[in-house]
Every structure is written in structure tokens, then in C-alpha cells.
GUFILO-500167 format. One record per residue (C-alpha): x, y, z. Coordinates in steps of 0.02 Angstrom, whole numbers. Example, Ala and Ser with C-alpha at 12.3 -4.5 7.8 and 13.67 -1.06 7.14 Angstrom:
! residues 2
<site><X>615</X><Y>-225</Y><Z>390</Z></site>
<site><X>684</X><Y>-53</Y><Z>357</Z></site>
//
This chain:
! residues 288
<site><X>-216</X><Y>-1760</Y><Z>1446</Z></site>
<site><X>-372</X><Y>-1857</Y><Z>1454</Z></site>
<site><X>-330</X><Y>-1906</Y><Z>1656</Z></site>
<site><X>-319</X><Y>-1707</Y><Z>1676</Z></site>
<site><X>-457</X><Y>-1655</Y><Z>1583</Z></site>
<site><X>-590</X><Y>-1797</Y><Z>1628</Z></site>
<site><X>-612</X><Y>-1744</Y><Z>1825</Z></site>
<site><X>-620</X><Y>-1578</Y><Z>1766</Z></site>
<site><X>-722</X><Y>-1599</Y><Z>1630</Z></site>
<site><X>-844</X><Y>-1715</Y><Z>1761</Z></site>
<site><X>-837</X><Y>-1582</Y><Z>1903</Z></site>
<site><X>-898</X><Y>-1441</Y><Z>1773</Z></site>
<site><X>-1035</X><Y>-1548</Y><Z>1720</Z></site>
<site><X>-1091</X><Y>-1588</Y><Z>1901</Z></site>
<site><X>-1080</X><Y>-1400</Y><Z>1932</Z></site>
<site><X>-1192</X><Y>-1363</Y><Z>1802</Z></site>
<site><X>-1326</X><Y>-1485</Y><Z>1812</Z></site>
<site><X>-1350</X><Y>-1448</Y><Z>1985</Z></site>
<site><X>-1375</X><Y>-1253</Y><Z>1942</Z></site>
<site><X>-1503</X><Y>-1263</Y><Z>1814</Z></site>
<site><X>-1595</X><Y>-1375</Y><Z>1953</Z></site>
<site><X>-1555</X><Y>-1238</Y><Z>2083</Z></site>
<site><X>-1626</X><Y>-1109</Y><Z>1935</Z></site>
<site><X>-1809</X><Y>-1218</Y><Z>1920</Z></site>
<site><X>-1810</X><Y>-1227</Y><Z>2110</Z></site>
<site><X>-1771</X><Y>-1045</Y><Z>2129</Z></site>
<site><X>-1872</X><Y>-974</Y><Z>1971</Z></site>
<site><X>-2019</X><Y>-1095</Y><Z>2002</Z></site>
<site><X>-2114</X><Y>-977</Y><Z>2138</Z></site>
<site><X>-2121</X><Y>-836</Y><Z>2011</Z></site>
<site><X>-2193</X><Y>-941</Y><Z>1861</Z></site>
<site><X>-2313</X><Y>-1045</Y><Z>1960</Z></site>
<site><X>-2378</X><Y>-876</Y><Z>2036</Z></site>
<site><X>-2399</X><Y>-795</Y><Z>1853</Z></site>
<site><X>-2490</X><Y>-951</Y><Z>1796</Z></site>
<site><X>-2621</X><Y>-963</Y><Z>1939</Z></site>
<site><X>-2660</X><Y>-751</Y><Z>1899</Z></site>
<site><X>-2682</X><Y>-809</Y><Z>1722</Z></site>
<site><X>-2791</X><Y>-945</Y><Z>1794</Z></site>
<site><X>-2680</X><Y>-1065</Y><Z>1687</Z></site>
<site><X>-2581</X><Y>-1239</Y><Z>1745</Z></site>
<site><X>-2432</X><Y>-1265</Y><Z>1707</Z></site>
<site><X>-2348</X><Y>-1445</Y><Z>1666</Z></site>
<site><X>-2171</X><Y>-1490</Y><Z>1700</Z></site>
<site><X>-2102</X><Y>-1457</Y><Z>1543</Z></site>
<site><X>-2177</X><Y>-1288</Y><Z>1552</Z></site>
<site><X>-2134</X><Y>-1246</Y><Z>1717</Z></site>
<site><X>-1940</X><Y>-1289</Y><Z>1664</Z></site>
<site><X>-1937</X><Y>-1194</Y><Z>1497</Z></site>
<site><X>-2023</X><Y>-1043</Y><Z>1599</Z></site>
<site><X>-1884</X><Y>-1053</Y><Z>1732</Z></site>
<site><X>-1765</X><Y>-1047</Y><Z>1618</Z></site>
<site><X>-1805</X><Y>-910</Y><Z>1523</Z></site>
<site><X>-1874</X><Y>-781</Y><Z>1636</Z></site>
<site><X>-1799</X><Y>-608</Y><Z>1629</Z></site>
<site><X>-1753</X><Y>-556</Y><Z>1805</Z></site>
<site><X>-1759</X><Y>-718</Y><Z>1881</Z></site>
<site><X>-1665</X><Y>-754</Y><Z>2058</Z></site>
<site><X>-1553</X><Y>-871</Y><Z>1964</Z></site>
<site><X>-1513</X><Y>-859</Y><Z>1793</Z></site>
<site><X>-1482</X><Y>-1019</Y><Z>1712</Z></site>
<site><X>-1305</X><Y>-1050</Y><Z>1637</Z></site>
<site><X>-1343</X><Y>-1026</Y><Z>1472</Z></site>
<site><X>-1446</X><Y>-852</Y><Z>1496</Z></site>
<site><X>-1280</X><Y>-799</Y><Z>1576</Z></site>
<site><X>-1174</X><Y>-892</Y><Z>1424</Z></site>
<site><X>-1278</X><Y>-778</Y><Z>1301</Z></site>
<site><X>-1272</X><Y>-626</Y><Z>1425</Z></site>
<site><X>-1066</X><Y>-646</Y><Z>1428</Z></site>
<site><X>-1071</X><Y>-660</Y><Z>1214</Z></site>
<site><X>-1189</X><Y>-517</Y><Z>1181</Z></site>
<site><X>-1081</X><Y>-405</Y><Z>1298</Z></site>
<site><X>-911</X><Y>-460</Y><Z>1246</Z></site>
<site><X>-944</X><Y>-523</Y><Z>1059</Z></site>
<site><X>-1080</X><Y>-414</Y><Z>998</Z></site>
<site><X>-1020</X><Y>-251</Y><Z>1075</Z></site>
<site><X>-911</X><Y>-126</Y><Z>1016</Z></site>
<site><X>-765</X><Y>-135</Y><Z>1146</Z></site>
<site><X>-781</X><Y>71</Y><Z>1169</Z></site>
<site><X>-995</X><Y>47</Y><Z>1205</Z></site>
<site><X>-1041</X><Y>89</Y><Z>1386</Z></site>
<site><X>-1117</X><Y>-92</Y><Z>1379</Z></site>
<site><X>-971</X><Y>-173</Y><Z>1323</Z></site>
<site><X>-915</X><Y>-288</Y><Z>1501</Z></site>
<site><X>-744</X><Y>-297</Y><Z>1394</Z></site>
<site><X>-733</X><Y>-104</Y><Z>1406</Z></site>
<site><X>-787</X><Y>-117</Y><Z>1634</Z></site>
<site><X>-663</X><Y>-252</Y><Z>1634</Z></site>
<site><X>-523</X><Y>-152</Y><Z>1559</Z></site>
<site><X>-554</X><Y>0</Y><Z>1677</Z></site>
<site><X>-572</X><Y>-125</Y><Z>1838</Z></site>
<site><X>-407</X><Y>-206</Y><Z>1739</Z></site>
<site><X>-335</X><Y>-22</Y><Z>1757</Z></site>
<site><X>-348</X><Y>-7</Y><Z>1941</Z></site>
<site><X>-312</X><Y>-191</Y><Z>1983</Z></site>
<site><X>-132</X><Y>-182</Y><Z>1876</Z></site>
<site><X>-96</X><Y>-18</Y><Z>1963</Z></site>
<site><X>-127</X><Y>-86</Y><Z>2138</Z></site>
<site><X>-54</X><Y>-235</Y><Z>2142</Z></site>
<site><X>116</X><Y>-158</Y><Z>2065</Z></site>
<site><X>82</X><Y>-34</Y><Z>2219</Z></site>
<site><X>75</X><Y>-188</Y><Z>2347</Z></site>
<site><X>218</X><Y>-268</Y><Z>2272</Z></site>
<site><X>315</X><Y>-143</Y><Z>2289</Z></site>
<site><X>260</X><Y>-109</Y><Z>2468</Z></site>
<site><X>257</X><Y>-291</Y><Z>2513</Z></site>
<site><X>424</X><Y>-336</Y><Z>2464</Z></site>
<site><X>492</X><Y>-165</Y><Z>2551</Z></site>
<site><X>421</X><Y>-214</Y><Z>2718</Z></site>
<site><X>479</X><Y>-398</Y><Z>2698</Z></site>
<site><X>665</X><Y>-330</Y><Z>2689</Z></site>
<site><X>644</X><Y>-215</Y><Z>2815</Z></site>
<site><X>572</X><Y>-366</Y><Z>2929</Z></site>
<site><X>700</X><Y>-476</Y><Z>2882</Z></site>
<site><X>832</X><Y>-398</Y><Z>2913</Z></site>
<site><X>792</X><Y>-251</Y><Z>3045</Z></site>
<site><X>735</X><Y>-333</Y><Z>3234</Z></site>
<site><X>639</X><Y>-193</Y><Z>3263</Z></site>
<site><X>530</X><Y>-203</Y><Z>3102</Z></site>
<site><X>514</X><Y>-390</Y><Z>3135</Z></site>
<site><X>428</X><Y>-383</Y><Z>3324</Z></site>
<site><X>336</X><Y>-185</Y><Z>3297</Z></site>
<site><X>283</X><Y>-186</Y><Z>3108</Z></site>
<site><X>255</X><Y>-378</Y><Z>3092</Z></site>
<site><X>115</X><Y>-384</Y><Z>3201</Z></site>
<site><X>19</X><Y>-227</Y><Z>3126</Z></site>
<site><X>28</X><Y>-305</Y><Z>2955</Z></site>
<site><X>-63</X><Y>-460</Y><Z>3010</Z></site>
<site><X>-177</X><Y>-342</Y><Z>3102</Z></site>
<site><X>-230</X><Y>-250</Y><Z>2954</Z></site>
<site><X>-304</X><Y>-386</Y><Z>2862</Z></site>
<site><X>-439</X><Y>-404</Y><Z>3022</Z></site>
<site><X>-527</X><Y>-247</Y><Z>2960</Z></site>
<site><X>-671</X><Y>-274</Y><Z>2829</Z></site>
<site><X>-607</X><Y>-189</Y><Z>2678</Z></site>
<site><X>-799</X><Y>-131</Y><Z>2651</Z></site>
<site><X>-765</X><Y>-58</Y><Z>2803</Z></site>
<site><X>-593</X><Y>26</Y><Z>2744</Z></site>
<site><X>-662</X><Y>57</Y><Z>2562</Z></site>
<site><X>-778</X><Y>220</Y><Z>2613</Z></site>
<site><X>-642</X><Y>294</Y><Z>2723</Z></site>
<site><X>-521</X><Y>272</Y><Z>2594</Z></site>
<site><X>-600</X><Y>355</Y><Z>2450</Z></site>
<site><X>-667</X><Y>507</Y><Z>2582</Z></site>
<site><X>-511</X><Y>537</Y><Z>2634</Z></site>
<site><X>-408</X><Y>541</Y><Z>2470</Z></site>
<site><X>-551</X><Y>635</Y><Z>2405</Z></site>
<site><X>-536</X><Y>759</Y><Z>2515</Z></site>
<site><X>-334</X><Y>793</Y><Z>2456</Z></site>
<site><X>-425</X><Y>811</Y><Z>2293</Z></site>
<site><X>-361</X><Y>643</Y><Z>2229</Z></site>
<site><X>-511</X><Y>533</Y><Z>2123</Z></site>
<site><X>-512</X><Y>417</Y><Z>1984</Z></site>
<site><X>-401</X><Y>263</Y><Z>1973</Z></site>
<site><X>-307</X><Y>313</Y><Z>2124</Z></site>
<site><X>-401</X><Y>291</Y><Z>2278</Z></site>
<site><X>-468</X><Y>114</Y><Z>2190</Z></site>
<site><X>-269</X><Y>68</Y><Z>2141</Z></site>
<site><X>-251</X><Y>114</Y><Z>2337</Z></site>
<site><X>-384</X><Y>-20</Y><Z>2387</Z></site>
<site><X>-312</X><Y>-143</Y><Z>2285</Z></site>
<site><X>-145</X><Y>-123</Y><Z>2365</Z></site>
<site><X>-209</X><Y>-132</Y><Z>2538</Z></site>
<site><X>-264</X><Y>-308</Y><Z>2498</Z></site>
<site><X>-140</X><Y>-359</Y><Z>2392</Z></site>
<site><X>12</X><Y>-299</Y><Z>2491</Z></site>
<site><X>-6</X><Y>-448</Y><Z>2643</Z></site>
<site><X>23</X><Y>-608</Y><Z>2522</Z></site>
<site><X>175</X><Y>-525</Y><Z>2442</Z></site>
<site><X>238</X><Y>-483</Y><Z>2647</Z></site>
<site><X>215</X><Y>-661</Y><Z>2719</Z></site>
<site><X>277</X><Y>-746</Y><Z>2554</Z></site>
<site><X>418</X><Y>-633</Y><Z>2545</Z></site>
<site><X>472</X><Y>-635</Y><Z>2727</Z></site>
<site><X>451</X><Y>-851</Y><Z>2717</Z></site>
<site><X>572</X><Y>-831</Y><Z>2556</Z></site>
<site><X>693</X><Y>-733</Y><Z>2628</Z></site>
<site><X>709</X><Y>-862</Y><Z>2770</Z></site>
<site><X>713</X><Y>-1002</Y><Z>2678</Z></site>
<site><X>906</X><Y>-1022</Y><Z>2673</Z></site>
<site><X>972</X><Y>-1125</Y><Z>2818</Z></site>
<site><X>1087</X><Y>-1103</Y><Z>2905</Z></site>
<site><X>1248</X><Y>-1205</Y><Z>2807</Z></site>
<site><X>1189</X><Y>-1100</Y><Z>2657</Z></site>
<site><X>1227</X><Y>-948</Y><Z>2770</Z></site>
<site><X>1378</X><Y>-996</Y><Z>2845</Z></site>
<site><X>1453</X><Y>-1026</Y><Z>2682</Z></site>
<site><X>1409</X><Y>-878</Y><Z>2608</Z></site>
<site><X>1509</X><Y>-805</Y><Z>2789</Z></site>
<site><X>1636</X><Y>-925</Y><Z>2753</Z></site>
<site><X>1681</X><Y>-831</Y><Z>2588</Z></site>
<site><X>1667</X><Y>-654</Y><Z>2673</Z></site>
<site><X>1528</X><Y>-597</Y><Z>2573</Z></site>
<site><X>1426</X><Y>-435</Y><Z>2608</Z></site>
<site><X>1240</X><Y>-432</Y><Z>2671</Z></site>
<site><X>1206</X><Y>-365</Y><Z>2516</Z></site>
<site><X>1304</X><Y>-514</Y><Z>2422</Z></site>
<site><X>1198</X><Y>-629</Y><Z>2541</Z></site>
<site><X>1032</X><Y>-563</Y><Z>2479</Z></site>
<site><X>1052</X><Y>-558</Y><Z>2296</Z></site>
<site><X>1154</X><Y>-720</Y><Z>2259</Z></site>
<site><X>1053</X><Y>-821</Y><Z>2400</Z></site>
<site><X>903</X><Y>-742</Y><Z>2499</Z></site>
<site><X>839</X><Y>-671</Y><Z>2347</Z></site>
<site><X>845</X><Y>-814</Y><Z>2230</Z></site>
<site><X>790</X><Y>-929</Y><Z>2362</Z></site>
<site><X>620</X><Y>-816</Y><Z>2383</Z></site>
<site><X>573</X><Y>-831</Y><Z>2217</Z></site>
<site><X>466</X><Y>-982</Y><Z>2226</Z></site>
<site><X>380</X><Y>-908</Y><Z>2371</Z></site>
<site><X>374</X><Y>-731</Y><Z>2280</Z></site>
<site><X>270</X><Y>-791</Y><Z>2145</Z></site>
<site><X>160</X><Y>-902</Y><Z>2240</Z></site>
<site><X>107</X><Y>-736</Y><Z>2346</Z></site>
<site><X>89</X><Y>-636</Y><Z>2182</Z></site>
<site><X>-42</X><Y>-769</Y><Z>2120</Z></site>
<site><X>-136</X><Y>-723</Y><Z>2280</Z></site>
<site><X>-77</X><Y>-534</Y><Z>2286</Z></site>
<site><X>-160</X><Y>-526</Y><Z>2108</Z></site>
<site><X>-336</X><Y>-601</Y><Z>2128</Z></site>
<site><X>-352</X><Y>-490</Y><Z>2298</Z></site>
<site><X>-301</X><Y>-350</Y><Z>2202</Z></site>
<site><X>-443</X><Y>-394</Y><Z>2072</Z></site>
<site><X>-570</X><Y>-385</Y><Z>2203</Z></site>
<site><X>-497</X><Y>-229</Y><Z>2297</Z></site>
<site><X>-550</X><Y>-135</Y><Z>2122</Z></site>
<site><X>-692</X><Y>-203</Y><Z>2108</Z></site>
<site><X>-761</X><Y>-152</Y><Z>2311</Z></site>
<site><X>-681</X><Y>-4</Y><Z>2276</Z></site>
<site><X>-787</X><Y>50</Y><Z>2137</Z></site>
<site><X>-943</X><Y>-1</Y><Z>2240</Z></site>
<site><X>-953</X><Y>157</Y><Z>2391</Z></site>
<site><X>-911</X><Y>293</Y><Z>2224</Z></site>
<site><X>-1045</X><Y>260</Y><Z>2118</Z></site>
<site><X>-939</X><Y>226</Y><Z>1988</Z></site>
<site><X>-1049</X><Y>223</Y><Z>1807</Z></site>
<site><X>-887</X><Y>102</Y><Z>1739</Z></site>
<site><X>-800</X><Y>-57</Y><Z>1785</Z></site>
<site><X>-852</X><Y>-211</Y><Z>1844</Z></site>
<site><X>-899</X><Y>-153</Y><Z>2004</Z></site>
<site><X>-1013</X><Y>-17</Y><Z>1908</Z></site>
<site><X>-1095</X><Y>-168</Y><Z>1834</Z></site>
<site><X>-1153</X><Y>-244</Y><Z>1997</Z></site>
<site><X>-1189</X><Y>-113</Y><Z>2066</Z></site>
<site><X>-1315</X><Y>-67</Y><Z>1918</Z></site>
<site><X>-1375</X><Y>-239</Y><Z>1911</Z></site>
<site><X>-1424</X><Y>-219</Y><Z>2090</Z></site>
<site><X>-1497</X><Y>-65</Y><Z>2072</Z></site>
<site><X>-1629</X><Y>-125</Y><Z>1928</Z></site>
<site><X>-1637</X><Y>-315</Y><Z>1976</Z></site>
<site><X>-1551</X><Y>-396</Y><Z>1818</Z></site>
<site><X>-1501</X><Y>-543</Y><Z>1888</Z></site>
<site><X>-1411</X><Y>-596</Y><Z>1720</Z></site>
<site><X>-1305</X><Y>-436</Y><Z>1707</Z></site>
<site><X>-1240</X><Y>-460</Y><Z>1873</Z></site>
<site><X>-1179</X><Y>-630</Y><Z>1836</Z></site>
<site><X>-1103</X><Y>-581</Y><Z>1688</Z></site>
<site><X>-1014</X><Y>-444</Y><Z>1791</Z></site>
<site><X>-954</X><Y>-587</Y><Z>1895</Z></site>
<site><X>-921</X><Y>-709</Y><Z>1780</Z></site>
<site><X>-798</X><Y>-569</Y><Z>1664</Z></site>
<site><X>-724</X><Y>-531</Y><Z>1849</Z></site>
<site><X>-671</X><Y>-736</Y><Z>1873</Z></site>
<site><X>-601</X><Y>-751</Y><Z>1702</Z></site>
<site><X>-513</X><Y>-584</Y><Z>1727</Z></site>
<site><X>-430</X><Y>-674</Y><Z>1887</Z></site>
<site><X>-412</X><Y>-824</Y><Z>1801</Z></site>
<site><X>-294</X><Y>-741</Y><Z>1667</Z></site>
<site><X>-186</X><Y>-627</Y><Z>1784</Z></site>
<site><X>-148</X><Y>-786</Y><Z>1888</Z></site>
<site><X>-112</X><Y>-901</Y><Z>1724</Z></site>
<site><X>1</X><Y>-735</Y><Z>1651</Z></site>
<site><X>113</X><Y>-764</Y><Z>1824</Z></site>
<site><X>105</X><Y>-937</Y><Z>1834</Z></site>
<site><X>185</X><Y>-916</Y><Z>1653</Z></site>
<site><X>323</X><Y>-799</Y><Z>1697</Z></site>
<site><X>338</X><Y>-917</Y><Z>1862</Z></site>
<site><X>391</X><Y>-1065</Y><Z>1726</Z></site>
<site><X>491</X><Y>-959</Y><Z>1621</Z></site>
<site><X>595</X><Y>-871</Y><Z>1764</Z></site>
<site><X>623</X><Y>-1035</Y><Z>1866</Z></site>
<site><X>689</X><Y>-1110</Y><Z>1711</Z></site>
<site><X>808</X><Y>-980</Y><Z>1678</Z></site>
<site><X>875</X><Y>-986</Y><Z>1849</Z></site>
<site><X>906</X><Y>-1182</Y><Z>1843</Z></site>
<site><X>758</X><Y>-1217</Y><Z>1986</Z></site>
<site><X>632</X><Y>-1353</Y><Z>1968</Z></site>
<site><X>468</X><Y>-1299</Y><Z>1929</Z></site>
//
């Protein structure tokens, strides 16, 4: 425990220190300016507590963003418009719903390509292709268009999120299927089993590992696909709504919150699959 938690423990505290520095370097323009209109010095101890505590400063330090995070989580009723537990729950919303959508769609197309020639050389190569295109590019046309159709709300963001989330879950999926070689297959031959035998009692199985290592990827793009998709709407909740507002009206702290709530957010979805990753490993007799 203490070999785990000391590099950790030492990186975080490296991290830090060098951010409040960044925050005096960054801040320090705007205080020494205020001083010299009030005709005033100021000493170094002044200059760090002012730097530190400024309002909209360009970098907030950590623990203006610590108290930020509390006040909006903590102090706040849950259903309050200023609740970031309430933005992250409806950028949760479209996150969950778009990366079932690219699962879905990701494993789909890695069957197909697996086991169809045709897929693998024409629909291959267009799947790589569509992860060249900015998604702030994408995001605009997306919404317009599914707007049009008369379809808003959490779709056109769950769409978003699937668009990024759908690639990992391909190339993982298409690796995992693979991954038997070929004695594995010629036994499976050898006892005159089906392709359908073949890919739930070995292609299948055999993918897992690869499955969930794509889904820890598929779910943190799918996190971010909400939150650019809230961006081009002008959505007035979510995460994205947050930055966006932040941006707006210059509060520097807000949008670091935003972010912040957004990595913690990612941080659990990925530690909730790495769990069912143990569990279902386990179960099926594979090392972990």
C-alpha cells in the first residue's frame, strides 16, 4: 500500500505546488496593476495572498477550486440550477445513453468485419476515417440536422457521444475476435462445431479482455462527446452548460469546477468497468 500510494501521493503534491506558483505568476499582472492605481506597493506576502484570492483570476488556485467543487456539490440542494451534482447528472444522462448506443454499434460492426470480407476491406477503412473529422466540427451538423427531424434533448447529445465512443469498442472488438489462433480454431473444426458455436464458446470469450479495455476508453470519449455536444445548443444544463456560462461571464473558478466534476465523473465510469472487468474475468476462470 504505502509503495502504491507514495508516488502517487508525491506526483499530486508536485502537481500542486507547481499550480499555485503558476496561479502567483498568472494572477500577479492583475494585482500589481490594482496596487500601482491605488498608488500602493505591494510586498511578497501580499502579492501571494492577493493572487490567491482574486475573484476572476486567469488561474484559480487549487483550493478556490476545492471550495468552488464543495459549495456546489455539498452546500447545494442536488435539484438547484447551481448544483454541478444536478449538470453532472444530466451530462451523466447523455453520456450513459451514448455509449450504450456505441456499444452496441461497435460490437455490431466488429462482427460484421470479422466475419464478412467485404465489411472488413469497404467498412474498415471508413471507421478509421471517421475519427479524422473534428467532432466540433461534426457537433453543429449533428444537432442541425436531427433538429430539423424534430428530434432535441438528450438525443442528438447521446448521438455525439456514440460517434466517439463507437471506434474503441470497433478496434478492441475486432482485435478480440482475432485473438484465437489458429490450433484454437482448428480444434474447435476438429469437433465440427458451428460458426456460431465458434463465436460464443471461443471468439467471444477470448474478446473479453479486449472488450473491456475499449469500454474504459469508449466511456471517457463518450463523457466528452456530451459534454461538446451541449456546447453549439446553448444548453442552460450540464456540464457543458457550465463552461459555457463560465466563459460567457469570465469565472474562471466555475469553469474549473465544471472540469474538475467532468474528470471525477470519468474517473468513476472507468473504475465502475474496471470493477465489472474483475468480477466477470473471475467468473469466467481468466486472470485478471
Amino acid at each position: 500500500m504505502t509503495r502504491t500510494l507514495l508516488p502517487v501521493l508525491t506526483v499530486v503534491a508536485a502537481i500542486v505546488a507547481i499550480w499555485y506558483a503558476a496561479a502567483i505568476w498568472l494572477n500577479a499582472p492583475w494585482a500589481l496593476d490594482s496596487a500601482a492605481r491605488a498608488d500602493r506597493e505591494l510586498g511578497f506576502s501580499e502579492l501571494v495572498a492577493d493572487t490567491w484570492s482574486q475573484d476572476k483570476p486567469k488561474l484559480p488556485a487549487p483550493h478556490q477550486v476545492a471550495v468552488e467543487v464543495w459549495d456546489t456539490t455539498v452546500e447545494k440542494k442536488i435539484t438547484s440550477k447551481r448544483s454541478l451534482v444536478y449538470h453532472a447528472w444530466i451530462t451523466l444522462s447523455a453520456t450513459l445513453a451514448g455509449f450504450a448506443l456505441g456499444t452496441l454499434l461497435g460490437i455490431a460492426l466488429a462482427v460484421g468485419i470479422v466475419y464478412n470480407r467485404t465489411m472488413d476491406m469497404s467498412v474498415m477503412p471508413w471507421v478509421i476515417a471517421s475519427q479524422t473529422i473534428p467532432i466540433l466540427a461534426i457537433a453543429p451538423m449533428i444537432i442541425v440536422v436531427l433538429n430539423a427531424v424534430g428530434i432535441s434533448g438528450l438525443l442528438p447529445k447521446a448521438v455525439i457521444s456514440m460517434y466517439l465512443s463507437f471506434f474503441p469498442v470497433v478496434v478492441g472488438m475486432v482485435k478480440g475476435l482475432r485473438s484465437p489462433d489458429a490450433m484454437q480454431l482448428d480444434q474447435m473444426r476438429t469437433w465440427n462445431a458451428s460458426a456460431q458455436q465458434t463465436f460464443w464458446k471461443l471468439r467471444l470469450p477470448s474478446s473479453m479482455p479486449y472488450l473491456f479495455t475499449s469500454l474504459k476508453i469508449g466511456v471517457a470519449a463518450s463523457l466528452v462527446g456530451a459534454i461538446v455536444g451541449e456546447l453549439p445548443t446553448g444548453a442552460v444544463a450540464g456540464l457543458g452548460a457550465r463552461l459555457l456560462a463560465g466563459s460567457y461571464y469570465g469565472q474562471t473558478i466555475q469553469i474549473w469546477s465544471a472540469l474538475f466534476m467532468a474528470a471525477a465523473l470519468a474517473a468513476a465510469l472507468v473504475a465502475l468497468i474496471g470493477l465489472v472487468q474483475r468480477v466477470t474475468l473471475e467468473r469466467m476462470g481468466m486472470a485478471r
